[in-house]
C-alpha positions in Angstrom: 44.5 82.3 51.2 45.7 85.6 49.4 49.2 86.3 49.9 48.2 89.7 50.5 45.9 88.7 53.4 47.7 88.1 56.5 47.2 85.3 58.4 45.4 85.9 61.4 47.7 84.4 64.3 44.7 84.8 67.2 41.6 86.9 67.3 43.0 88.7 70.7 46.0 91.2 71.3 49.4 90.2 72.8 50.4 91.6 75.7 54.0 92.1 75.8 56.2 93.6 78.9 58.7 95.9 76.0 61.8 98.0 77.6 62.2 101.9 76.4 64.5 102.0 73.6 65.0 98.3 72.5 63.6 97.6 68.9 61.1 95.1 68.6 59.8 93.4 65.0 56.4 93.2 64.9 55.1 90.3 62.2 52.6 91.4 60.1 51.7 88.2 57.9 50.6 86.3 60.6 53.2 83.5 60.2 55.9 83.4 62.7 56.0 80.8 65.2 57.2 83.6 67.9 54.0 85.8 68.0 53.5 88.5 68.2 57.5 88.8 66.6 59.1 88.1 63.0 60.7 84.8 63.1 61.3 85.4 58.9 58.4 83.4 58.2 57.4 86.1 55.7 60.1 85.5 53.3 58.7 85.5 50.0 55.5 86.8 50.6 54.5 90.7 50.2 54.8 91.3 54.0 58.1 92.6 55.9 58.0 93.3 59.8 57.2 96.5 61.1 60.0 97.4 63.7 58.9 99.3 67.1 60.9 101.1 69.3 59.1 102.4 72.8 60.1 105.4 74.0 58.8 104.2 77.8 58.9 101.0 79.2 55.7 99.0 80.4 53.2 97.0 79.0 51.7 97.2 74.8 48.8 95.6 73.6 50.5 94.1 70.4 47.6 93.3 67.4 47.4 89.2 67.2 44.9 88.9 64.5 47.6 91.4 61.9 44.3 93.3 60.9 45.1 96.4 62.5 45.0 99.9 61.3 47.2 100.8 63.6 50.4 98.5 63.6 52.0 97.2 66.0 49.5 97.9 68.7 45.9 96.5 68.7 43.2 98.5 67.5 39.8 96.6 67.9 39.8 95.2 64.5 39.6 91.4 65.7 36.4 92.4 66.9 35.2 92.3 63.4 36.7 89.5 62.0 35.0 86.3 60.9 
């Protein structure tokens, strides 16, 4: 696997109850152990987290297979994934 290809951590989204205000670290590489969150399994690869902060509180779709055009949230693209 490239290490510019991110490991996809599950072809679905995560659903995450997130609080208004509170920053949250999406992983992108598809690693961490604490989906859909950086636990620094990154480290040494081209990735980095991508931090979100919601300005409401409630429930976001989070993407789980790190394909999405439109990080953090889920977009569709598992959908076409192999």
């Amino acid at each position: 696997m490239s290490e510019s290809v991110p490991v996809i951590a599950q072809k679905a989204s995560y659903k995450v109850e997130v609080e208004a205000g509170k920053a949250y670290w999406w992983c992108s590489c598809g690693k961490s152990g604490k989906q859909p969150f950086c636990d620094g399994s990154h480290k040494g690869s081209a990735f980095s987290p991508m931090k979100f902060e919601p300005t409401e509180s409630g429930t976001i779709s989070f993407c789980g297979c790190k394909h999405t055009k439109n990080g953090p949230r889920c977009d569709g693209s598992h959908k076409a994934l192999a």
